[in-house]
Structures are given as structure tokens and as C-alpha cells.
Gaussian input, Z-matrix of N, CA and C with variables (Angstrom, degrees):
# hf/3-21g

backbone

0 1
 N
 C     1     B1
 C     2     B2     1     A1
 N     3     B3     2     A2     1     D1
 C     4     B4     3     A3     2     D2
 C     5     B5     4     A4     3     D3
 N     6     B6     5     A5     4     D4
 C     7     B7     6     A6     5     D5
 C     8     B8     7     A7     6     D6
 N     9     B9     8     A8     7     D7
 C    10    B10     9     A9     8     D8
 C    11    B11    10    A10     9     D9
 N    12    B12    11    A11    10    D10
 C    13    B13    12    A12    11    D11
 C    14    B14    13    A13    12    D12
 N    15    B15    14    A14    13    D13
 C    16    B16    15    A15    14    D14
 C    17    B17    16    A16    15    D15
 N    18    B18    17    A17    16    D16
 C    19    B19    18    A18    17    D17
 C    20    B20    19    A19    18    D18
 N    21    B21    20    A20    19    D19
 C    22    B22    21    A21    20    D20
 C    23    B23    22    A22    21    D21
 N    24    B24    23    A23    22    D22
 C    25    B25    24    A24    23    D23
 C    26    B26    25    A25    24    D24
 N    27    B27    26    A26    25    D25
 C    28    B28    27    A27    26    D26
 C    29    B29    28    A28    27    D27
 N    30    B30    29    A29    28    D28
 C    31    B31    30    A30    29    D29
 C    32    B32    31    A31    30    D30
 N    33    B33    32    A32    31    D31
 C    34    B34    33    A33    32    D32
 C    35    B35    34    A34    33    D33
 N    36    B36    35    A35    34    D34
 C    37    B37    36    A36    35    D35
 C    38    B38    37    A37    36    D36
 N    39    B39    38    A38    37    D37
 C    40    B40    39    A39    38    D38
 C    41    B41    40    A40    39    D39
 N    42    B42    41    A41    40    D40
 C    43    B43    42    A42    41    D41
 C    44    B44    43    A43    42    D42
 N    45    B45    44    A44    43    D43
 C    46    B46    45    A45    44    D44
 C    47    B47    46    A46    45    D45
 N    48    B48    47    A47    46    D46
 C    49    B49    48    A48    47    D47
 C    50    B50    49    A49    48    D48
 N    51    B51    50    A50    49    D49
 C    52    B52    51    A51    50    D50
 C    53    B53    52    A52    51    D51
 N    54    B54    53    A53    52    D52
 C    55    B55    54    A54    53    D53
 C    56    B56    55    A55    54    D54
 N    57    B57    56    A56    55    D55
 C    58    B58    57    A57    56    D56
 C    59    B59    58    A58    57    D57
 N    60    B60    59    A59    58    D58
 C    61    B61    60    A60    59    D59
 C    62    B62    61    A61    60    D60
 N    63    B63    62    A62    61    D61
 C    64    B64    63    A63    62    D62
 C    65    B65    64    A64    63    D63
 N    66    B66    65    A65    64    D64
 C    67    B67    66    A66    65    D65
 C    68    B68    67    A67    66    D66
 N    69    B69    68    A68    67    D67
 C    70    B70    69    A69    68    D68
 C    71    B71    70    A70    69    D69
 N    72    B72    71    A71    70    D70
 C    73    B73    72    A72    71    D71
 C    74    B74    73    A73    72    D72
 N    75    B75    74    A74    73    D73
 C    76    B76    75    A75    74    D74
 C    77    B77    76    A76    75    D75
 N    78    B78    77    A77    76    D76
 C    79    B79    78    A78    77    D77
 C    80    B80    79    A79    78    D78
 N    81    B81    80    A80    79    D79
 C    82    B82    81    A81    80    D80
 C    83    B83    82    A82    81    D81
 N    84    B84    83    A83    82    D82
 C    85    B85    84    A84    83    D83
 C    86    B86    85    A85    84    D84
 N    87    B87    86    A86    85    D85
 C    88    B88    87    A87    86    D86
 C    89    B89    88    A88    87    D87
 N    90    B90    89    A89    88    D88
 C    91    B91    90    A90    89    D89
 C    92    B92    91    A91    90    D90
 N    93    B93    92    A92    91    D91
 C    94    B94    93    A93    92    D92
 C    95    B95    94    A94    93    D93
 N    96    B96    95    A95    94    D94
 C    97    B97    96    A96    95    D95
 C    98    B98    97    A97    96    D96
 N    99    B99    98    A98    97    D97
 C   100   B100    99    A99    98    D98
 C   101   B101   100   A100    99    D99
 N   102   B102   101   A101   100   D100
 C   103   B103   102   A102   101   D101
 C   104   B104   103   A103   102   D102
 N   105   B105   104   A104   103   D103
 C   106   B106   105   A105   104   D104
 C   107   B107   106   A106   105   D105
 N   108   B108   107   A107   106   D106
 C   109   B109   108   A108   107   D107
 C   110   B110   109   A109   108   D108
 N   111   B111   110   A110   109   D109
 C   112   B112   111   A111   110   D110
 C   113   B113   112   A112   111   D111
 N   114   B114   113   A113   112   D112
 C   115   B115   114   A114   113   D113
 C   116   B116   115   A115   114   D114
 N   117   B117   116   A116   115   D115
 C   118   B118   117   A117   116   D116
 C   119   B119   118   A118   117   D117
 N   120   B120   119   A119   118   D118
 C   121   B121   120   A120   119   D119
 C   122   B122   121   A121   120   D120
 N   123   B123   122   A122   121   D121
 C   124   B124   123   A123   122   D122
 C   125   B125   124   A124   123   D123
 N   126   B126   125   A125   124   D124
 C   127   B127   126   A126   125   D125
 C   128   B128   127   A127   126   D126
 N   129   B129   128   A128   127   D127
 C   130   B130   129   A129   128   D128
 C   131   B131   130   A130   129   D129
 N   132   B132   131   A131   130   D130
 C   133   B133   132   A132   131   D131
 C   134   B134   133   A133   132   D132
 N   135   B135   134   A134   133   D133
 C   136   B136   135   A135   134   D134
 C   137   B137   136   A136   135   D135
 N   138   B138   137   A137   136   D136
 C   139   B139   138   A138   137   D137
 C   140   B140   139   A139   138   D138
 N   141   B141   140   A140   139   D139
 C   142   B142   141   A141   140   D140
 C   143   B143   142   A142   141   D141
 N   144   B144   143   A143   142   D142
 C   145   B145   144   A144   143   D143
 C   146   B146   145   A145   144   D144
 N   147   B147   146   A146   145   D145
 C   148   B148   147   A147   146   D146
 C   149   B149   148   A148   147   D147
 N   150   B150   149   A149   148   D148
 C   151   B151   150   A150   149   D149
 C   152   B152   151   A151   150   D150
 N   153   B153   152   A152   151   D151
 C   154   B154   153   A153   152   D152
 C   155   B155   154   A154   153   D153
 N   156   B156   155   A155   154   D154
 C   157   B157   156   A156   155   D155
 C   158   B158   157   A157   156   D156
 N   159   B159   158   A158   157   D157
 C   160   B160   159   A159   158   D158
 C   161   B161   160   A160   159   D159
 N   162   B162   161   A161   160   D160
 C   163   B163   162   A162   161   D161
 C   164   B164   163   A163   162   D162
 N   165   B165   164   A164   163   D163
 C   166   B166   165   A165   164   D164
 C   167   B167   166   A166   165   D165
 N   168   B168   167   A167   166   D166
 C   169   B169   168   A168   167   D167
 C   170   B170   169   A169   168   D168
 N   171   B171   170   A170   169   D169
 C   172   B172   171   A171   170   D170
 C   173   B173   172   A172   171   D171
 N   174   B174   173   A173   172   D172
 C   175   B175   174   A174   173   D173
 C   176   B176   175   A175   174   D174
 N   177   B177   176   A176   175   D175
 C   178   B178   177   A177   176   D176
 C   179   B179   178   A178   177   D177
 N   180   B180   179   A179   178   D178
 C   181   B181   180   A180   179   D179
 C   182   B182   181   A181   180   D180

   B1=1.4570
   B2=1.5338
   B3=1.6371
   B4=1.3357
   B5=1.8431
   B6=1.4528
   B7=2.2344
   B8=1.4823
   B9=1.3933
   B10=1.3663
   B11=1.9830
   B12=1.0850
   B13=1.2996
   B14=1.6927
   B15=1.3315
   B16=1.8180
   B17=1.2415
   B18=1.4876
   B19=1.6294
   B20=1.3153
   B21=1.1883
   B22=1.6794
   B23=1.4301
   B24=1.8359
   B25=1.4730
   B26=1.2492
   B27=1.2373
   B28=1.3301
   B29=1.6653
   B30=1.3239
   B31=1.4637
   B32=1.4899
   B33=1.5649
   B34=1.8260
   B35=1.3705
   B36=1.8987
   B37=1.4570
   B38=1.2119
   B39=1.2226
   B40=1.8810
   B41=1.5866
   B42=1.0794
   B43=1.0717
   B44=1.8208
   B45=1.5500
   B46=1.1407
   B47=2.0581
   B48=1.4967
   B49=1.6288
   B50=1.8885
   B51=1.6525
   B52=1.5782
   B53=1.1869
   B54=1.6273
   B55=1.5555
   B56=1.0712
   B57=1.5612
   B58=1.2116
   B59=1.9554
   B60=1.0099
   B61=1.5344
   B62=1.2222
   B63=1.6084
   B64=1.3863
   B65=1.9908
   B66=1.4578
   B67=1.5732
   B68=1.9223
   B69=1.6295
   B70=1.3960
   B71=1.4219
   B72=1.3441
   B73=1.4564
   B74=1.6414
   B75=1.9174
   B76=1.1824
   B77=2.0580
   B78=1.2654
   B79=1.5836
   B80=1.1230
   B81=1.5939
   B82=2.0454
   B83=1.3364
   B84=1.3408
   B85=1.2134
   B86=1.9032
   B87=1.3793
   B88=1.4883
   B89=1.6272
   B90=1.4401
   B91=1.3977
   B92=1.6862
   B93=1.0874
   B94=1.7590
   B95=1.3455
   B96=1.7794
   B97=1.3291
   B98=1.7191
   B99=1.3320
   B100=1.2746
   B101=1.6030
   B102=1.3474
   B103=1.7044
   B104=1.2855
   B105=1.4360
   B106=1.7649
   B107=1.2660
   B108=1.4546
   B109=0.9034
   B110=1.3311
   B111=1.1993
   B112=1.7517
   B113=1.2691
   B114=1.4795
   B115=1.1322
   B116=1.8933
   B117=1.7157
   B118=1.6097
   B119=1.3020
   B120=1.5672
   B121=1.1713
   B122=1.3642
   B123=1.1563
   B124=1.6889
   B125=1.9448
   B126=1.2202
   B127=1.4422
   B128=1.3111
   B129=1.2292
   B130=1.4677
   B131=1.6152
   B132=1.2586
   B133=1.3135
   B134=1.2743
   B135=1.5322
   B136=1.7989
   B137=1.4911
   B138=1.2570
   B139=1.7667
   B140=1.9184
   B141=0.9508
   B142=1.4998
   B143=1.6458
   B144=1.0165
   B145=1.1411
   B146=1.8444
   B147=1.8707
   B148=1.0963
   B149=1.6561
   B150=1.2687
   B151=1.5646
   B152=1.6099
   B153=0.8550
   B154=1.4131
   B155=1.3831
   B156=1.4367
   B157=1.2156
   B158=1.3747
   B159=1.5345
   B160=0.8406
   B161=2.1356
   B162=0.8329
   B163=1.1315
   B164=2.0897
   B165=1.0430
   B166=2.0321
   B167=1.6658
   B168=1.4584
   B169=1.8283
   B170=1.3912
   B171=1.4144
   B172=1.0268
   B173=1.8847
   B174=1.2448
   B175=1.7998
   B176=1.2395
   B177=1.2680
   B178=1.6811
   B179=1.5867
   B180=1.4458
   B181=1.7818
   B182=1.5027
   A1=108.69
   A2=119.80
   A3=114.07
   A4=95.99
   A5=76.38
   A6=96.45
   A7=99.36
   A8=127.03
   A9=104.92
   A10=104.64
   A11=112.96
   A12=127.85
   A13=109.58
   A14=113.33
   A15=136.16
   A16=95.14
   A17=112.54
   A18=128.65
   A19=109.16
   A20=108.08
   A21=107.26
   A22=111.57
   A23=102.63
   A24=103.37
   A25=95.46
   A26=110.95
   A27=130.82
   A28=96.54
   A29=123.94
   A30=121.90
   A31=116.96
   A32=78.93
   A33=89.45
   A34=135.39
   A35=102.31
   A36=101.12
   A37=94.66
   A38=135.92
   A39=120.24
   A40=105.27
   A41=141.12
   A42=130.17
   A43=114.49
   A44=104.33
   A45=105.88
   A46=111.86
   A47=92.71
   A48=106.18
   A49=109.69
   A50=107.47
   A51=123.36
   A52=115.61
   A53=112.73
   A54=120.39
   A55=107.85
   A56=119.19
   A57=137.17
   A58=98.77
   A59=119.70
   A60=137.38
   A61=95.67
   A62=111.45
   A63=95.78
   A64=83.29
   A65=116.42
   A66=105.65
   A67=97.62
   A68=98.07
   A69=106.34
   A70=107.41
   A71=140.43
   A72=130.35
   A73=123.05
   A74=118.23
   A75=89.28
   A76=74.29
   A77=109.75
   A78=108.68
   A79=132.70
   A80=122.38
   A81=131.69
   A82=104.27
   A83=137.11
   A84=125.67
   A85=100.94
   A86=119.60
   A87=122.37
   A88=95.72
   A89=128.26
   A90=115.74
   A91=133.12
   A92=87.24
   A93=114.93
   A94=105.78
   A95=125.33
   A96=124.62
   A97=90.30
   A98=141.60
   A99=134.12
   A100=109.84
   A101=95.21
   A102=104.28
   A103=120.17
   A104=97.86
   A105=114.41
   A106=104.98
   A107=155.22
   A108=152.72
   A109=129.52
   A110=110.39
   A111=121.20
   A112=127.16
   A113=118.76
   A114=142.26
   A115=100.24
   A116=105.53
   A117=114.00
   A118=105.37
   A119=131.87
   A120=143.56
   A121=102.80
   A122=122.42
   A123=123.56
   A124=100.77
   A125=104.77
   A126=86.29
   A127=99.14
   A128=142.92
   A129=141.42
   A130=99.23
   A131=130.64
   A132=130.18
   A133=108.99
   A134=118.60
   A135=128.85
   A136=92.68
   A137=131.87
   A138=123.76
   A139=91.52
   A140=88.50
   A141=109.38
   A142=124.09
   A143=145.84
   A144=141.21
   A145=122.96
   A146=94.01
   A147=81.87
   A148=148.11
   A149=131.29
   A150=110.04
   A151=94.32
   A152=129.73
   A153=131.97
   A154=127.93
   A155=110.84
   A156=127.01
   A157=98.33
   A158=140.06
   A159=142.10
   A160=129.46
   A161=130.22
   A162=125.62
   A163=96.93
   A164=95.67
   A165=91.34
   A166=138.59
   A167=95.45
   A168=93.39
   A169=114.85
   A170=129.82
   A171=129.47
   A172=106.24
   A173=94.70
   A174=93.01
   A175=127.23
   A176=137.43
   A177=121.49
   A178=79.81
   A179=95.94
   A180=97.60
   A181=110.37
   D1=124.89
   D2=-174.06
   D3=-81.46
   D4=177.71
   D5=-176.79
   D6=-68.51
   D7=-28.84
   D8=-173.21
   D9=-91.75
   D10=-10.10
   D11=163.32
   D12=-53.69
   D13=-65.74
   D14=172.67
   D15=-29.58
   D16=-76.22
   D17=-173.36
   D18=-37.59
   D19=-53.96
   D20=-160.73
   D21=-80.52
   D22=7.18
   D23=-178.00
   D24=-92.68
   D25=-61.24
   D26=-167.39
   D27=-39.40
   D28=-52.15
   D29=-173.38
   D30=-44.30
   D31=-61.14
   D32=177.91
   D33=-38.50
   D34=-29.57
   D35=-174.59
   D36=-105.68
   D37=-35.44
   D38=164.57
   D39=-65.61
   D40=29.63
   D41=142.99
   D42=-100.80
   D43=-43.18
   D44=-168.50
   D45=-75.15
   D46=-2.10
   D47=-179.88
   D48=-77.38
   D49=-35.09
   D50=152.86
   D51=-110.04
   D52=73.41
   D53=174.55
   D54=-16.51
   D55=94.07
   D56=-176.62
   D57=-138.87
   D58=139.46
   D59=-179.83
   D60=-103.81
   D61=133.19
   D62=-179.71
   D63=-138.70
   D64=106.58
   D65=-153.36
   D66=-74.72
   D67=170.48
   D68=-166.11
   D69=-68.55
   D70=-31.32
   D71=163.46
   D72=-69.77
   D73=27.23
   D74=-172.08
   D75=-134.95
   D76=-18.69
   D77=176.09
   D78=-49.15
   D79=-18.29
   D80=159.48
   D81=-76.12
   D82=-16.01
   D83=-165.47
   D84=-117.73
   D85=-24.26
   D86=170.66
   D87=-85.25
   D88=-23.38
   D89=156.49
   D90=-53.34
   D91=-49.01
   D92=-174.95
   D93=-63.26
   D94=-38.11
   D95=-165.17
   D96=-101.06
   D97=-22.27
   D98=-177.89
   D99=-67.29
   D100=-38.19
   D101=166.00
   D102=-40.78
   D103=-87.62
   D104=174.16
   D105=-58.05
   D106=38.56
   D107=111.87
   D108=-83.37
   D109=-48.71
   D110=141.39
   D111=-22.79
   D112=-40.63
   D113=-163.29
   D114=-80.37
   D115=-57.92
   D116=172.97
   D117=-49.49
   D118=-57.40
   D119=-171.52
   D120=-37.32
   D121=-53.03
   D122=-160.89
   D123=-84.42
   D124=-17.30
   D125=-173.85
   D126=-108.55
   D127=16.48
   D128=165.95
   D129=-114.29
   D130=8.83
   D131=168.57
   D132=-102.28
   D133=-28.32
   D134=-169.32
   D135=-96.23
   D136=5.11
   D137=-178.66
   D138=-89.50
   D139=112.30
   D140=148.46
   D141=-62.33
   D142=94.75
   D143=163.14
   D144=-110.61
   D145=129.12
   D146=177.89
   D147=-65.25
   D148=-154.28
   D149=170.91
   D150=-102.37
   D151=-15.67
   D152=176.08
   D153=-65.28
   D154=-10.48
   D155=-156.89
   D156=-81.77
   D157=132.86
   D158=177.74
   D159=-72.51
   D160=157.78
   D161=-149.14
   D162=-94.78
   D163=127.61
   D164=164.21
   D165=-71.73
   D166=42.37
   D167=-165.54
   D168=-53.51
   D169=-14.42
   D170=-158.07
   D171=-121.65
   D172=4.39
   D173=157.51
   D174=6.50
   D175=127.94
   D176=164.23
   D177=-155.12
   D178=136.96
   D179=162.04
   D180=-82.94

């Protein structure tokens, strides 16, 4: 079974865990974006931040 095979398993049953339908032409592309989200996940988990670091209340994109 290839990795994008895994994925699309794995989807299926975290989808079917929030009875959620996820139809067969849309599962390469909710694969593809679970990735590259996967991908953010790991680099906002590997950021070190100190405790000193001051807080962003004032945000603006």
C-alpha cells in the first residue's frame, strides 16, 4: 500500500469518526491539503519560543 494510499485511509476513518462524507473525487486533493497542513503543524511545533517573548495583542495582517 503506497503513502498516499495510508492517507486516504487514515482520512476515511477520521472522517467517518465525524460522519463526514468525503466523496471519491475530492480524497487526492483533502489528501494533498492534509499534508501541507501537516507540514505547518511540524514547524509551529519545532518553534521554540521563549517565555519572555512578548504577547501580539495588536495583530494586523
Amino acid at each position: 500500500m503506497s503513502e498516499q494510499d495510508h492517507i486516504a485511509n487514515d482520512l476515511q476513518v477520521l472522517a467517518r469518526q465525524i460522519d463526514l462524507t468525503i466523496p471519491a473525487d475530492c480524497v487526492a486533493g483533502v489528501a494533498a491539503n492534509t499534508q501541507l497542513l501537516r507540514g505547518y503543524v511540524n514547524l509551529i511545533c519545532g518553534m521554540t519560543l521563549p517565555d519572555t517573548c512578548p504577547p501580539a495583542y495588536e495583530y494586523r495582517p
